[in-house]
C-alpha positions in Angstrom: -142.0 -100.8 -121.2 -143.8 -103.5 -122.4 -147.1 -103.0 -120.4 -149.8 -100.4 -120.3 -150.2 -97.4 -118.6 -152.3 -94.4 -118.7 -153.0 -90.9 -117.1 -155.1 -87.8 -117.8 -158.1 -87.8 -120.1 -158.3 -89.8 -123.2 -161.4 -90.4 -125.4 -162.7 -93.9 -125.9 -161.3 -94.6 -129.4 -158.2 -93.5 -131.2 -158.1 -90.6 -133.7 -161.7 -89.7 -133.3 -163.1 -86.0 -132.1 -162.0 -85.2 -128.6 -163.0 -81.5 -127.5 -162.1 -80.3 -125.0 -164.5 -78.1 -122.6 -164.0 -74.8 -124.4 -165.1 -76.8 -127.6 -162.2 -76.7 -129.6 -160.3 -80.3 -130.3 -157.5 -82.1 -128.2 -154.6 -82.7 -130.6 -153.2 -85.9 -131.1 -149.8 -87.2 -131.1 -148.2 -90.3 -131.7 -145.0 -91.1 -129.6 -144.1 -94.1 -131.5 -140.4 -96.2 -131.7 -139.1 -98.7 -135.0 -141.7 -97.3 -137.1 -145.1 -98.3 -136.5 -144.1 -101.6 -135.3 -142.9 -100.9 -131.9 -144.1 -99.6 -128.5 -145.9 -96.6 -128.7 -147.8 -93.9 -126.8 -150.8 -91.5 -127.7 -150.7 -88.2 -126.3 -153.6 -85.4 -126.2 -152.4 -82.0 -126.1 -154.3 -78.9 -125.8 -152.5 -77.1 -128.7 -150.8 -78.4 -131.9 -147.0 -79.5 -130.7 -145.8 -78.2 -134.0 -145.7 -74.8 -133.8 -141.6 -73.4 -133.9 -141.9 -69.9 -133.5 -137.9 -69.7 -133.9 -134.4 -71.5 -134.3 -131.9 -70.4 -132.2 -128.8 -72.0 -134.0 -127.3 -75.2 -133.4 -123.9 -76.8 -131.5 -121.6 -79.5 -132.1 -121.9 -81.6 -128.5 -119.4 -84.9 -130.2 -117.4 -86.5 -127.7 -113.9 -85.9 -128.2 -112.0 -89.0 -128.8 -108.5 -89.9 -127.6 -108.1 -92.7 -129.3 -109.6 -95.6 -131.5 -108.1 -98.0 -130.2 -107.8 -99.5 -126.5 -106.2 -103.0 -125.3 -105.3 -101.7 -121.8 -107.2 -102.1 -118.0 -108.5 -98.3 -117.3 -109.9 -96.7 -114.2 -111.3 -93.3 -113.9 -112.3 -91.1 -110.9 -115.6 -90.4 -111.1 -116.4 -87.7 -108.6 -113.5 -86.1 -110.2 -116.0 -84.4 -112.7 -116.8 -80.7 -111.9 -119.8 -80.0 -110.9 -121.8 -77.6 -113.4 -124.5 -75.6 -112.5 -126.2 -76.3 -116.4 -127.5 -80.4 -116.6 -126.4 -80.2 -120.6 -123.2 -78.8 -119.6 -122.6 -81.3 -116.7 -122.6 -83.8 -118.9 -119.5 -85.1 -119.8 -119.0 -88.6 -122.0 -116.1 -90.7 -120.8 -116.3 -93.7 -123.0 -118.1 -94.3 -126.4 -118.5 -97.0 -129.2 -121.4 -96.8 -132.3 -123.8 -98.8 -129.6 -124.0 -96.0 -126.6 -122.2 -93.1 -125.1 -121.1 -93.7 -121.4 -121.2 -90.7 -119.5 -121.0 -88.7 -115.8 -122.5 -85.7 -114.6 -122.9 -83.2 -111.7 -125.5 -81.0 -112.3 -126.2 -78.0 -109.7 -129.3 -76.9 -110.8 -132.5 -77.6 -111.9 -133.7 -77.0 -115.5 -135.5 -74.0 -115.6 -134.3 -72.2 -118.6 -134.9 -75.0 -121.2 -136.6 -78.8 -121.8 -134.6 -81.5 -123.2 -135.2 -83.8 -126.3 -132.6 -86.5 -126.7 -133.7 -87.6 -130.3 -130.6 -90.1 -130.7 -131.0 -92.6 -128.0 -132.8 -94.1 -124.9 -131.3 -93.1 -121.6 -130.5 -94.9 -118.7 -129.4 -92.5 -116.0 -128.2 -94.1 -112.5 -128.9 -91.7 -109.5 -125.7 -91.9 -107.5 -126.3 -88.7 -105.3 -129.2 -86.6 -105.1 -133.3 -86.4 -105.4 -135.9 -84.6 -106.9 -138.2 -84.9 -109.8 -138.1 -85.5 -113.7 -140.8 -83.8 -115.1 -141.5 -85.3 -118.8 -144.1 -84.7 -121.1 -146.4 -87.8 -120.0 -146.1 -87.1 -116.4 -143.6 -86.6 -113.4 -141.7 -89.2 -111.4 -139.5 -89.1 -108.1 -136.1 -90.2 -107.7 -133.7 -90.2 -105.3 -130.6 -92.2 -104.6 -130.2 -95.6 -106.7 -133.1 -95.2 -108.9 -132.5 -96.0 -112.6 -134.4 -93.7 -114.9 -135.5 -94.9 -118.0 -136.1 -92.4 -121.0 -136.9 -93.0 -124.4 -135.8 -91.2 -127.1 -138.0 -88.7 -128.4 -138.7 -88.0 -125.0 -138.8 -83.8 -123.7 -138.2 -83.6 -120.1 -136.9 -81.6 -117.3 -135.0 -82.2 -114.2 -135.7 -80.9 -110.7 -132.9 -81.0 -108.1 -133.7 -80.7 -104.8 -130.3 -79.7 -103.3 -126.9 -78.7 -105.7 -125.5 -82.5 -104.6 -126.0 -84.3 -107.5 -124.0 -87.4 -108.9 -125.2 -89.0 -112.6 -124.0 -92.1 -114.1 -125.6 -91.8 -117.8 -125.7 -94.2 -120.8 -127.1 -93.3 -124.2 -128.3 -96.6 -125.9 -129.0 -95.9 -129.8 -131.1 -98.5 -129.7 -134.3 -99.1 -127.8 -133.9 -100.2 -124.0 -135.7 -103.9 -123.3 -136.4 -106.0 -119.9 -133.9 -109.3 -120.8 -135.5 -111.6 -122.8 -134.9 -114.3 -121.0 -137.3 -112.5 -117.9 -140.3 -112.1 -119.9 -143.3 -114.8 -121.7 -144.6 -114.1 -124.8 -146.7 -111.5 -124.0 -144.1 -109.0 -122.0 -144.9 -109.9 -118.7 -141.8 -110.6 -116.5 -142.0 -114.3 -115.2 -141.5 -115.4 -111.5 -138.0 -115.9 -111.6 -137.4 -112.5 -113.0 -135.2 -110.5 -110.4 -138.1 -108.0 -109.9 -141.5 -107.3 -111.3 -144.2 -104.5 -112.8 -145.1 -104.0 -109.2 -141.1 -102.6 -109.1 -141.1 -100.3 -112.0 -142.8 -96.5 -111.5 -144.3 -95.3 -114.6 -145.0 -91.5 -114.5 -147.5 -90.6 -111.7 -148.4 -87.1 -112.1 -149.2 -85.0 -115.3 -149.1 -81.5 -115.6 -151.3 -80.1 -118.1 -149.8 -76.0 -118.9 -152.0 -74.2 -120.6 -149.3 -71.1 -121.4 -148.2 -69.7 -124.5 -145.3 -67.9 -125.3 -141.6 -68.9 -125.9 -140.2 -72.2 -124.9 -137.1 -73.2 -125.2 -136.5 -76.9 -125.5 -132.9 -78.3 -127.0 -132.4 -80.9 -129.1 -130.0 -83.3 -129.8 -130.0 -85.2 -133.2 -126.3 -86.6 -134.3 -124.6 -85.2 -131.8 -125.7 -81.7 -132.8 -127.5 -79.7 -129.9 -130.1 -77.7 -131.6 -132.2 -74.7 -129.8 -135.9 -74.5 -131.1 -138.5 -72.5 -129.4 -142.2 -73.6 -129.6 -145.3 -71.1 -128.8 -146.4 -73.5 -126.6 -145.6 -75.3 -123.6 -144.3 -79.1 -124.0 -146.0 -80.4 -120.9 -149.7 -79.4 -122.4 -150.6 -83.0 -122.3 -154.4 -83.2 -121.1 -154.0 -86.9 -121.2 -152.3 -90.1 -122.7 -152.1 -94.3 -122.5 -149.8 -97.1 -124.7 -146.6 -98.6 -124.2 -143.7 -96.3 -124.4 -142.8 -93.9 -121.3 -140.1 -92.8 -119.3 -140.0 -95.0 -115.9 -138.0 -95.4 -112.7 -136.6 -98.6 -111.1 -134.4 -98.6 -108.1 -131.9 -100.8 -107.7 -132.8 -101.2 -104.3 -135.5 -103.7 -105.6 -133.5 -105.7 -107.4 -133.5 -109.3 -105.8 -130.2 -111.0 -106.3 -130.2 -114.7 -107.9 -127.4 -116.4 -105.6 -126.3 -120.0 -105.6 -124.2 -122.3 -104.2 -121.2 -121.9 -106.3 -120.3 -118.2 -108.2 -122.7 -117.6 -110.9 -121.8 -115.3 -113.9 -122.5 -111.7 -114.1 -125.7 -112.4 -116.2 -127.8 -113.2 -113.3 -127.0 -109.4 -112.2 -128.5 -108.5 -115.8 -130.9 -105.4 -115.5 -131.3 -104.2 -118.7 -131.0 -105.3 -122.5 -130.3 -103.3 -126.0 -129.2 -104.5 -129.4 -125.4 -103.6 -128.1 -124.8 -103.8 -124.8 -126.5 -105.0 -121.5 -126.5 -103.1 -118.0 -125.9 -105.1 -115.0 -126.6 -104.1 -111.2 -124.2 -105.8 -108.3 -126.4 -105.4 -105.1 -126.1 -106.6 -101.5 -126.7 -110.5 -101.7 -125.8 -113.7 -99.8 -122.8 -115.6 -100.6 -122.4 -118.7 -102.8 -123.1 -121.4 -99.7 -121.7 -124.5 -100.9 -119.0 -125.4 -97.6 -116.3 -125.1 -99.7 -117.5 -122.0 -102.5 -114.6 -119.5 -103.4 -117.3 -116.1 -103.5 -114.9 -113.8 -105.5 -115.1 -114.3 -109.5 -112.8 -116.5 -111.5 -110.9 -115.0 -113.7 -112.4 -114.8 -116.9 -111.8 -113.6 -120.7 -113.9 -110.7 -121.9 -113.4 -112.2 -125.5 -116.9 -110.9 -126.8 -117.5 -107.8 -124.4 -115.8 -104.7 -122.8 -116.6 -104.7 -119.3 -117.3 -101.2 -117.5 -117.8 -101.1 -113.7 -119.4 -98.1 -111.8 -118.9 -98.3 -108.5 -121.7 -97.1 -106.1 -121.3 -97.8 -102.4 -120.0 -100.8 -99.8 -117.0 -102.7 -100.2 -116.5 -104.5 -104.0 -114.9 -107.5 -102.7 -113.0 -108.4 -106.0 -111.4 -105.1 -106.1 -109.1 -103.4 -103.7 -108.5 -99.7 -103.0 -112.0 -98.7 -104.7 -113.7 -95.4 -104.3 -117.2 -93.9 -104.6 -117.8 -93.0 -108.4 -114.8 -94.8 -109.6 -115.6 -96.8 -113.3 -112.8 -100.2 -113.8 -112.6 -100.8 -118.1 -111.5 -104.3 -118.2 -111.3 -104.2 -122.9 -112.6 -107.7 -124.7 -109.3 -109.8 -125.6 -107.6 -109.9 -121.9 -108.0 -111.7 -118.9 -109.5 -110.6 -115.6 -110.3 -111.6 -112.4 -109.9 -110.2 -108.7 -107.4 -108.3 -107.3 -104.5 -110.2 -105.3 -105.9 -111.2 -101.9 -109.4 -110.7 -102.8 -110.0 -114.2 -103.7 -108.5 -115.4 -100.4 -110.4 -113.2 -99.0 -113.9 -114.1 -99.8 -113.3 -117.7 -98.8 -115.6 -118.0 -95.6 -117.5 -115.4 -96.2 -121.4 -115.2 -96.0 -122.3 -111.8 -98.0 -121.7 -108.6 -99.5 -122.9 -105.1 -99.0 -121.6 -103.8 -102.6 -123.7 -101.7 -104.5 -121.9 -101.3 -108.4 -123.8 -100.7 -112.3 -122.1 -102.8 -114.5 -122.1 -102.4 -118.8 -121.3 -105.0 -120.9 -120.7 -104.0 -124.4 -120.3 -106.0 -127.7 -118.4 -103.3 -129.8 -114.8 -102.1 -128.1 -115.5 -98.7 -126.2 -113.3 -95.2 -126.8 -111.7 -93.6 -124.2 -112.6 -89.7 -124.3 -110.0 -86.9 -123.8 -112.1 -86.0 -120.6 -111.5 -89.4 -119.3 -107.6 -89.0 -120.0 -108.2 -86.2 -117.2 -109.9 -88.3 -114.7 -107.9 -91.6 -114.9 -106.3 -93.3 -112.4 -102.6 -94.1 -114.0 -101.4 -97.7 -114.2 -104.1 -99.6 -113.0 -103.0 -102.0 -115.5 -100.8 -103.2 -112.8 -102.9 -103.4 -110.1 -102.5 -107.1 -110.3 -99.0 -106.9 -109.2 -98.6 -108.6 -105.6 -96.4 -105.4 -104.7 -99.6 -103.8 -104.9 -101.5 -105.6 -102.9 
């Protein structure tokens, strides 16, 4: 995130001797992104965070494709993935392209075996159902229902459930995850027509400093290759840290909807940016209030973008017959616009309660085999008046 935090003890200049009370020195690491050139974080950890004490062997976690090729409208049923008591396990990728992996989960339990290191990509995981807290090496930070967390790669962490109700809606960007452009001035900040603000955004709150040795499991995913490494000591040993890059929460509960008097294009929903693909959130708003504005979306051509909807709560007033949990593909190269009667319907109408994550991607997305098993046959043809 491009503004500065800090938490714990630091010393008053970079790479210079920091004991701690016993005498012996604090160990620095740099948790750094694109080099040395982007946002980065200093950590101070009471033991050297290098020390492997064992490799456990490694597994193959690729998503299983179905096919390279997609020019059709899909739907899938979301809460129609299993839960799993294991969060790795409950992971399940639906829909994939070179840019990010778009996936669901329904984890049980909390992470008490193992830490997790996604070394290929940010994360952006949606909390559909459930609370508790992620516990990360810089610090802990509460969620609960319709909070976005924000993880950058490199990251080791741990989730904490606080019932077996949980419902994930996961995308792994491989490249870093920005504020829009367009929000910020030259110096980060987010300006005042910005949909919401720093005061929004929850950097980690609560650090946990371990000070046990032993065997520590944490996995580690690197090219799709889940690798098991234990450590001698424990990754949350962090005495104390401060930069730029850290895992955050934002709900989108306090994202303040841009309205206007005619329908405005899904970019005024935009949330967040990466190199290949933006993530939009749909949230309860007023209607367009021009006397005579139609407040259902033109059609439209996705001629540069695939176009994935996740559908969170209320009623999505361009779509008819939509559950919790279900995800609409509408693939760059065809037309789409509301379902029949929708845009009749919204005429008159003053506002919406619908709650929805949208991603917009610039490279054409994969369907999964485990999608195959959770999609909703022909919605192609939901455009049909007969089904209307």
């Amino acid at each position: 995130m491009p503004f500065y935090h800090k938490l714990g003890s630091i010393p008053h200049k970079r790479h210079t001797v920091f004991r701690q009370p016993n005498g012996k020195l604090y160990h620095e690491q740099l948790f750094g992104t694109a080099g040395f050139e982007g946002m980065s974080a200093l950590m101070y950890h009471l033991n050297p965070p290098t020390i492997v004490k064992d490799f456990k062997g490694q597994k193959n976690i690729a998503p299983e494709i179905a096919s390279d090729t997609n020019l059709t409208m899909r739907s899938l049923m979301g809460f129609k993935v299993e839960p799993k008591d294991d969060y790795l396990e409950s992971r399940v990728p639906m829909l994939v392209n070179s840019d990010c992996y778009i996936e669901l989960a329904a984890p049980k339990k909390s992470m008490t075996e193992y830490f997790y290191k996604n070394a290929d990509a940010d994360e952006i995981i949606f909390i559909h159902k459930g609370e508790g807290k992620l516990r990360t090496q810089l610090g802990n930070i509460d969620f609960s229902y319709g909070d976005y967390l924000v993880i950058p790669r490199g990251m080791t962490y741990q989730f904490q459930f606080n019932s077996e109700d949980n419902r994930l809606f996961i995308v792994q960007s491989f490249s870093p995850v920005f504020t829009p452009k367009r929000y910020r001035n030259w110096f980060g900040q987010l300006l005042e027509h910005s949909p919401y603000c720093e005061r929004d955004i929850r950097p980690p709150h609560e650090l946990e400093t371990h000070t046990e040795l032993g065997d520590f499991l944490v996995r580690i995913k690197k090219q799709d290759v889940l690798y098991d490494y234990v450590y001698a000591t424990h990754p949350f040993d962090v005495a104390g840290w401060d930069g730029y890059n850290f895992p955050y929460a934002f709900s989108i509960h306090n994202f303040e909807p841009i309205t206007g008097r005619v329908h405005l294009p899904p970019p005024i929903h935009q949330t967040f940016e990466t190199a290949g693909f933006v993530v939009c959130s749909f949230v309860p708003r007023m209607y367009d209030y021009h006397p005579n504005a139609i407040p259902a979306p033109y059609n439209h051509s996705n001629i540069d973008s695939d176009e994935v909807l996740y559908y969170v709560d209320g009623d999505f007033m361009s779509r008819n017959n939509i559950e919790h949990g279900q995800i609409t593909l509408h693939p760059a190269g065809l037309v789409h616009g509301p379902h029949p009667g929708a845009y009749e319907r919204s005429i008159g109408k003053k506002e919406t309660q619908e709650l929805a994550v949208m991603v917009d991607t610039f490279k054409p997305l994969k369907m999964t085999k485990a999608a195959l098993g959770i999609e909703f046959q022909d919605y192609y043809k939901s455009w049909l008046e007969s089904e209307h």
